[in-house]
N, C-alpha and C positions, 0 to 999 in steps of 0.2 A: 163352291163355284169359282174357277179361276178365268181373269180375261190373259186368251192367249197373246204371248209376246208376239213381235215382228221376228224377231232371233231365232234361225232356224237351226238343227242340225247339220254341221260340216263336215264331211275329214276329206283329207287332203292327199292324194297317191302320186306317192312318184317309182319311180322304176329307170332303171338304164335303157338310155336309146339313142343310137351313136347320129351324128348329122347326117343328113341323106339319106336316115335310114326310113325306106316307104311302108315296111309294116308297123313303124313304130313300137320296135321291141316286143311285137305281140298282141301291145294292146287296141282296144277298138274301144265306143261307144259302147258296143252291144256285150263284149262279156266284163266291161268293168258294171254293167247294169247287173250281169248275169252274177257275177261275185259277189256282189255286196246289197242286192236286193232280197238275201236272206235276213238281214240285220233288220230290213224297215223298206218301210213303201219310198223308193227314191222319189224326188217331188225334178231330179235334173241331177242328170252327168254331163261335166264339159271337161273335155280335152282343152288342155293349152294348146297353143299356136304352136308354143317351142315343146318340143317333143318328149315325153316324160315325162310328164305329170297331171293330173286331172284333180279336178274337184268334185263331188261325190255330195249334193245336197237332200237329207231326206225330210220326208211330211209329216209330222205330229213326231210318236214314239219311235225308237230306234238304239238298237243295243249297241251303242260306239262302241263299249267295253269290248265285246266280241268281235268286233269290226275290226281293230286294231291288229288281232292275228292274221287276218286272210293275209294269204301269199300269193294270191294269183296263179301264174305261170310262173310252174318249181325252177325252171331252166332260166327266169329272170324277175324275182322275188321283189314284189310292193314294197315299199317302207308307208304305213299309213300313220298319220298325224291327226288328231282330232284341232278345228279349226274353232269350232262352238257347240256346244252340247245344248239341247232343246231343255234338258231339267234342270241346268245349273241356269235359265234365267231368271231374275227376279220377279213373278206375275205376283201381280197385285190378286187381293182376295177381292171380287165383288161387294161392296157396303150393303149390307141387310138391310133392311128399315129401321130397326131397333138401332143399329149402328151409327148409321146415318143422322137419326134423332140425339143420338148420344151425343155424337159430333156439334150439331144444331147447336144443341144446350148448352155445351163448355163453348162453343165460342160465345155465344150470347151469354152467358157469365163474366168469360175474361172481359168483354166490352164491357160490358153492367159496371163490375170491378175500377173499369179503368177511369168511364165518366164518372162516378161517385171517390176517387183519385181526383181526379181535377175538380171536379166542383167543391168538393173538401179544401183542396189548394183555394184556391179564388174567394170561399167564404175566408178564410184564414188570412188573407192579402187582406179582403176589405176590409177586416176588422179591427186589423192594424193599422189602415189609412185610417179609420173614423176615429179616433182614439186623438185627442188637442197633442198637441207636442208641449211641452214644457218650455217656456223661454229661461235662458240663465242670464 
């Protein structure tokens, strides 16, 4: 049982597309969906402002590996970049019971450990104060 990360899958498309240009080199919302909704369920495409480039976020699993080929429109070819990959996060394993317990116990040892350390110290201190001193 893993708890799912915040950290979604990314990649990042750019493409040429000169200023003023109103098709935007070709590309749209709908077939940068259409391209790369083979790889995984898209969870959001956003076109930048500035023209050329989008981001491409998808929902759970998703084959980046494959992603990285699509070439869109042959007459003016993606460069895709992976931004964050969904497997390479670090998720924690949910704590079992038994685990949990395991846990429990070693700290409650270390602590146990630690005041029988101190109280060890402190009997050792008094024993040394009760002790006459010697006059010379």
């Amino acid at each position: 049982n893993k708890i799912n990360s915040s950290i979604p899958t990314r990649i990042k498309l750019k493409w040429k597309s000169k200023k003023g240009d109103h098709t935007n080199g070709g590309y749209n919302s709908s077939n940068i969906t259409n391209f790369f909704s083979k790889f995984g369920e898209i969870s959001i495409a956003v076109l930048s402002s500035k023209h050329g480039s989008a981001i491409v976020e998808y929902e759970g699993a998703s084959d980046v590996d494959a992603a990285l080929y699509e070439i869109g429109i042959p007459s003016n070819p993606l460069i895709v970049t992976v931004l964050s990959r969904g497997e390479d996060r670090k998720s924690a394993v949910e704590p079992t019971h038994s685990t949990f317990v395991d846990y429990e116990d070693q700290v409650l040892s270390n602590l146990t450990k630690i005041q029988e350390d101190i109280d060890t110290n402190k009997s050792t201190e008094n024993s040394n104060t009760d002790m006459p001193t010697k006059k010379t």
